[in-house]
N, C-alpha and C positions, 0 to 999 in steps of 0.2 A: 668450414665454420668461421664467422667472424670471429677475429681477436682484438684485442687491444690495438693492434696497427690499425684496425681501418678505421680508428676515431681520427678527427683533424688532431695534426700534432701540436696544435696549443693546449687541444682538451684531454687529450691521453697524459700529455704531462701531467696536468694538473690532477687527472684522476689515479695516477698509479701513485703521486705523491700523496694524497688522499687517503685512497685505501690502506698503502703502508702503516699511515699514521691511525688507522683506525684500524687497521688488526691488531697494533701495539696494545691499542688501551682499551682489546679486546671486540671490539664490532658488536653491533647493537643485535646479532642473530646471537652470539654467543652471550651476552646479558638479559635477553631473555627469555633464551631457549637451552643454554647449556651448548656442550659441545659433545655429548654421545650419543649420537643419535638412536643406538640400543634403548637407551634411557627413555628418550624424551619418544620412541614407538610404544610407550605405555600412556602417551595422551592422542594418539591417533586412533583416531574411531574408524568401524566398520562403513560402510556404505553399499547394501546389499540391497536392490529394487524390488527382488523377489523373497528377501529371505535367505536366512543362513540356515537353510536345512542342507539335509543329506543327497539327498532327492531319489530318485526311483529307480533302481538296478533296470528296470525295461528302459530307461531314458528318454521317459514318456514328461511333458511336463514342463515347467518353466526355470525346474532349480538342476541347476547339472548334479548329476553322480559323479562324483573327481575321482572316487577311488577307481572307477575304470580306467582313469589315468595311470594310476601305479605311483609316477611320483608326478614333480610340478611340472609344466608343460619346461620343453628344452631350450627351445629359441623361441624368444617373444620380438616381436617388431614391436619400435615404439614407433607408432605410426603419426601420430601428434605430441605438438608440445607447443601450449602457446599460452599467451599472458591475458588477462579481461580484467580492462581498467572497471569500475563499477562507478566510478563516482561521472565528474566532466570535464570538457573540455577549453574548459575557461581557464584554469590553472597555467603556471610557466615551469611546473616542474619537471619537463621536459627540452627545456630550451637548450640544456647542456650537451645536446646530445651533437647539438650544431648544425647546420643547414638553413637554406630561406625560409621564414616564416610569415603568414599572411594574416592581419590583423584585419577584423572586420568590425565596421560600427555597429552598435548597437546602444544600451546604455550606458558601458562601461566598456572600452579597452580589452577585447580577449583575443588571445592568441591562438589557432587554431591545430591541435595538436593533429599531427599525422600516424596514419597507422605503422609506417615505419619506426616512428619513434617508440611505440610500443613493440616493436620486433626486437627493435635493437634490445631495451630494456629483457624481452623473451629470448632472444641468443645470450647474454649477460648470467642470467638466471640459468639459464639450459647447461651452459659450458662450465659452473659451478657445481651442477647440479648431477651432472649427468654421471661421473664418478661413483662417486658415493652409491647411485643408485644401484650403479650395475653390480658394485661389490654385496649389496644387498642382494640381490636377486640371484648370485653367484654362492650366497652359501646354502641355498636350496638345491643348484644345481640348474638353474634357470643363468641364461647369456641371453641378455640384452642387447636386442640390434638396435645402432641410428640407421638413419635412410643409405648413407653412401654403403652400410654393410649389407642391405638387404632387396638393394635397390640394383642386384645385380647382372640383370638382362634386360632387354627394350621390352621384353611383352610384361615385366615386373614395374616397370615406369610407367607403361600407361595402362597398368591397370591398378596403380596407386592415385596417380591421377583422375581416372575417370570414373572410379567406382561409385556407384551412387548408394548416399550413406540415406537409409531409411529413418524412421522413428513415429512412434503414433502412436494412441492415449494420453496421456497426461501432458506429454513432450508438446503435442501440439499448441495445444491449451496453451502453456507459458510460452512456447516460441512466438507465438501472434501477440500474445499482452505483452512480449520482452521486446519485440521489432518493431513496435510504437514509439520507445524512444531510444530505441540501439541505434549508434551509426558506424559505418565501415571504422574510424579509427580507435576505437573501443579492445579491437582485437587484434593481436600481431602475433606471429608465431618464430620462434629460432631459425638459425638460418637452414634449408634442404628438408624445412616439414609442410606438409599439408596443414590448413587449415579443417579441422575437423573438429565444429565447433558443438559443443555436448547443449542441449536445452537445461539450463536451473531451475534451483528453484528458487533465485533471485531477490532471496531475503537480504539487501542490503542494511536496512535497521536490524536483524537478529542475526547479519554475519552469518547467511546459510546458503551456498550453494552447491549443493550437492545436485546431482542428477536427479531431473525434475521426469521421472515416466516410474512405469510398474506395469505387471503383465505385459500383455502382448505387446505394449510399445519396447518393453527390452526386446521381447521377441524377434521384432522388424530389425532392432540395434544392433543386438546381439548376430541377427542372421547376416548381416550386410556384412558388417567391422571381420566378426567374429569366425565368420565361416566363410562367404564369399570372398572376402578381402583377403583374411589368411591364408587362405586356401590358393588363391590367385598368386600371391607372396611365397609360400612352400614354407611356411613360419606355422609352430604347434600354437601360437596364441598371438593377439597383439593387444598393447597399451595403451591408454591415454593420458598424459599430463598436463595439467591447467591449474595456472596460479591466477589469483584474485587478487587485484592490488587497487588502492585509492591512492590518486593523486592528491594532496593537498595545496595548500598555498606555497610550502616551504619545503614539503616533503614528499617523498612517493613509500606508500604503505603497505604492505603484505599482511591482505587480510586472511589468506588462508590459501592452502595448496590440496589440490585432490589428483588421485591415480585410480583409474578404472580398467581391469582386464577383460579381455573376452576371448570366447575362442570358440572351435566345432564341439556340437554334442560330443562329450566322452564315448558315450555309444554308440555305433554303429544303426545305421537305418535300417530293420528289415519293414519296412511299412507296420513300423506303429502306430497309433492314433496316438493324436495329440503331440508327437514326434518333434522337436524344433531343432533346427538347423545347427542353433549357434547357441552359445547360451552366454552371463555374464556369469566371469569366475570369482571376483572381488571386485572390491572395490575399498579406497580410505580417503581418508581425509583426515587434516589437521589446521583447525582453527587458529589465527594469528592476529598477533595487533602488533607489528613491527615497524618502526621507519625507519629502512634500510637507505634510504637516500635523503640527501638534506641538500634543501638549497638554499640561496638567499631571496631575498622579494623580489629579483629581479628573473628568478629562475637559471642563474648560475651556480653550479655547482661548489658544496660547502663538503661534504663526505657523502660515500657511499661505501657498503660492504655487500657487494657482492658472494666473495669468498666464504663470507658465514652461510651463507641456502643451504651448503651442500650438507646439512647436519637435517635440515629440513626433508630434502631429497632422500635421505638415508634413513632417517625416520619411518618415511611412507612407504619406502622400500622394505623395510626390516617386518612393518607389520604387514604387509602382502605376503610377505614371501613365508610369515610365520600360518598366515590364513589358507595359504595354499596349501604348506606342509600338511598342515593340520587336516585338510580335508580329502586331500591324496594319500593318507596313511604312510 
């Protein structure tokens, strides 16, 4: 995983002295979000495609039966983890990150933000984050794997790599009106994850992106992530994490983080009808208006608090893991 070394040692300087000074006077995650993440998992919402039912002891159907689980699945892959900038790429609130940058005419002077630059900012987030979650998921009785734990034979490599991730209904729909003006550096992932990028529902005026499909587009989702890919893994379920952030003039914003689980039908196949492979277990989300990072006009770095997410990450951990409980008896 990236750390603090692999910044240029001018800008690591300046960002550890930074952050210090902004945990002192408490970090703008801690003002306003608190710092117990218990807490602040009573303003994370559900995010359920099909529904928060029970669903159907045959395991016939679109909503899984968890109690054939018994309890919450053991080992979860987080198979993704990556950042979607919403807003563009005219901003320089990235320049601190340091590297060549290539300025292109147009009306106005814009600086071309690279997808790396959103990675780096998604390892940042990720190695803040990633803590907190696992302790969450660990008082269910669920262990949180990253890639290097799960990623532990060559036919587990390329079959993290190669697996083709499905999705259809709804999913389609937004992904074609959303790649009219998506571009490759929009999205960057922490360092040793897949990109595994979920279709929105890309409410940027109403701050809404939650998982844009329902019915059998989970279906496809669910079967690919959730059973083929797990299953390919040796992992009882895998996750997904995706933060939403706008870049500003001066700032970089956390508008909101989501976590989606999937995994095999609880139930065993005896050729039921209607039978699906994989199902979604949960899913949450927690809307934010935060500027976690400050820069000046010139896109040099003024503060950032990283260190605060992990109250965030714990949050969405706590109410999964209470969603799980609850539905596994």
């Amino acid at each position: 995983m990236r750390r603090a070394g692999w910044w240029p040692a001018c800008v690591a300087g300046v960002v550890m002295t930074v952050v210090a000074g902004s945990a002192a006077a408490g970090g703008s995650f801690q003002a306003e979000l608190g710092t117990d993440p218990v807490q602040l998992a009573g303003r994370v919402k559900l995010s359920l495609m099909n529904g928060d039912g029970d669903g159907a002891e045959s395991g016939r159907g679109p909503v899984p039966y968890l109690k054939a689980l018994g309890a919450p699945p053991r080992r979860v892959a987080l198979i993704s983890y990556y950042v979607y900038d919403c807003g563009n790429h005219k901003e320089k609130s990235y320049r601190f990150y340091g590297g060549d940058y290539v300025y292109r005419v147009n009306t106005r002077r814009a600086r071309k933000v690279d997808s790396d630059d959103i990675g780096r900012l998604a390892t940042e987030l990720h190695d803040a984050g990633i803590g907190p979650l696992r302790e969450a998921f660990a008082t269910v009785g669920m262990q949180l794997l990253a890639p290097e734990e799960f990623l532990d034979a060559p036919e587990k490599q390329a079959a993290y790599q190669n697996t083709k991730i499905e999705a259809g209904g709804m999913a389609g729909l937004f992904n074609a009106l959303q790649s009219k003006e998506a571009t490759h550096w929009q999205w960057g992932t922490a360092d040793g994850y897949r990109l595994i990028k979920l279709t929105t529902v890309g409410n940027v005026r109403g701050n809404d992106f939650a998982l844009a499909t329902s019915g059998i587009g989970v279906g496809k989702l669910a079967a690919s992530v959730g059973y083929d890919l797990a299953t390919a893994l040796g992992v009882d379920a895998v996750a997904i994490l995706y933060n939403v952030v706008q870049a500003e003039k001066t700032s970089i914003r956390l508008r909101g983080a989501y976590l989606y689980l999937f995994g095999p039908n609880p139930v065993a196949d005896s050729g039921q009808s209607l039978y699906w492979k994989g199902h979604q277990y949960s899913g949450v989300y927690l809307r934010t208006d935060v500027d976690f990072v400050e820069t000046d006009k010139d896109g040099d770095l003024v503060a950032a608090d990283y260190a605060g997410y992990g109250v965030v990450a714990g949050a969405l951990g706590t109410r999964i893991a209470q969603h799980i409980k609850g539905k596994t008896g």
